[in-house]
C-alpha positions in Angstrom: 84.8 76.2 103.5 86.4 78.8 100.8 85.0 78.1 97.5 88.3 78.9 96.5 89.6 75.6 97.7 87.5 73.7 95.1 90.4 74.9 92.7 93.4 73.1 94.5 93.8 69.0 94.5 95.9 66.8 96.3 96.6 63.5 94.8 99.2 60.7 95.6 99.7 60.0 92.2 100.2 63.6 91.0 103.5 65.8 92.5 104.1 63.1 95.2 100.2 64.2 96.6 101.4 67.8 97.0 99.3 70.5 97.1 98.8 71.4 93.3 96.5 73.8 91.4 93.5 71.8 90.0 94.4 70.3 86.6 98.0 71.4 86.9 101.1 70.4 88.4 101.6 73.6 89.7 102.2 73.1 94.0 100.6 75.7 95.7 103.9 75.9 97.5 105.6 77.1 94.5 103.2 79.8 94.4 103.6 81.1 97.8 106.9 81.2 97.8 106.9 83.7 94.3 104.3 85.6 96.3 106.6 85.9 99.5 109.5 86.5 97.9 108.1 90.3 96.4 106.8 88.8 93.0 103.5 90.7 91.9 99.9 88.6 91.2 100.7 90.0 87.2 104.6 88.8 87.4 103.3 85.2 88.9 100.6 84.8 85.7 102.9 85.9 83.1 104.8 83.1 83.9 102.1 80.7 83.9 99.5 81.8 81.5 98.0 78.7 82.6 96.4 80.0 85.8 94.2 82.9 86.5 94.0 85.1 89.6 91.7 82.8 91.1 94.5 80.6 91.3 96.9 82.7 93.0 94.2 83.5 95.3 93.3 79.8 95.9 96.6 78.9 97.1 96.8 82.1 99.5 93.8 80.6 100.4 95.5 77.2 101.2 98.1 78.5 103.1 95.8 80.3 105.3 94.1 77.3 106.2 96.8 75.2 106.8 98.2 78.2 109.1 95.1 77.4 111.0 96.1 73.6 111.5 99.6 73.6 112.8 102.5 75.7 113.7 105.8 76.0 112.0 108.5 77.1 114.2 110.1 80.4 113.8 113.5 81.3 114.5 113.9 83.3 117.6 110.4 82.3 118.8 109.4 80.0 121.3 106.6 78.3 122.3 104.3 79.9 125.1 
């Protein structure tokens, strides 16, 4: 398993049991979508001086596994 993963926690009674940075309630989620959406590593910290870049990376992290776990339909895809 990624070592990185160690910094992300799930818990029922934190964020609904979303995916959050450890000690946080930052949702990975919200992180991916900054990163998607063009914002830079350095645009995503200065926003949150909280985390560090082994957060960011941590949640890419996160979002690769769960990429390995189930599909998420696409528009104008279809399944083979």
């Amino acid at each position: 398993m990624n070592d990185l993963l160690n910094r992300i926690s799930v818990n029922p009674q934190i964020c609904g049991g979303k995916p959050c940075i450890r000690g946080t309630r930052i949702w990975v989620s919200l992180l991916l979508d900054f990163l998607a959406s063009g914002s830079s590593m350095e645009e995503v910290l200065a926003e949150y001086p909280q985390l560090i870049r082994e957060d960011l990376l941590a949640a890419i992290a996160y979002g690769a596994e769960m990429s390995r776990e189930r599909f998420v339909d696409l528009p104008g895809s279809s399944a083979a």
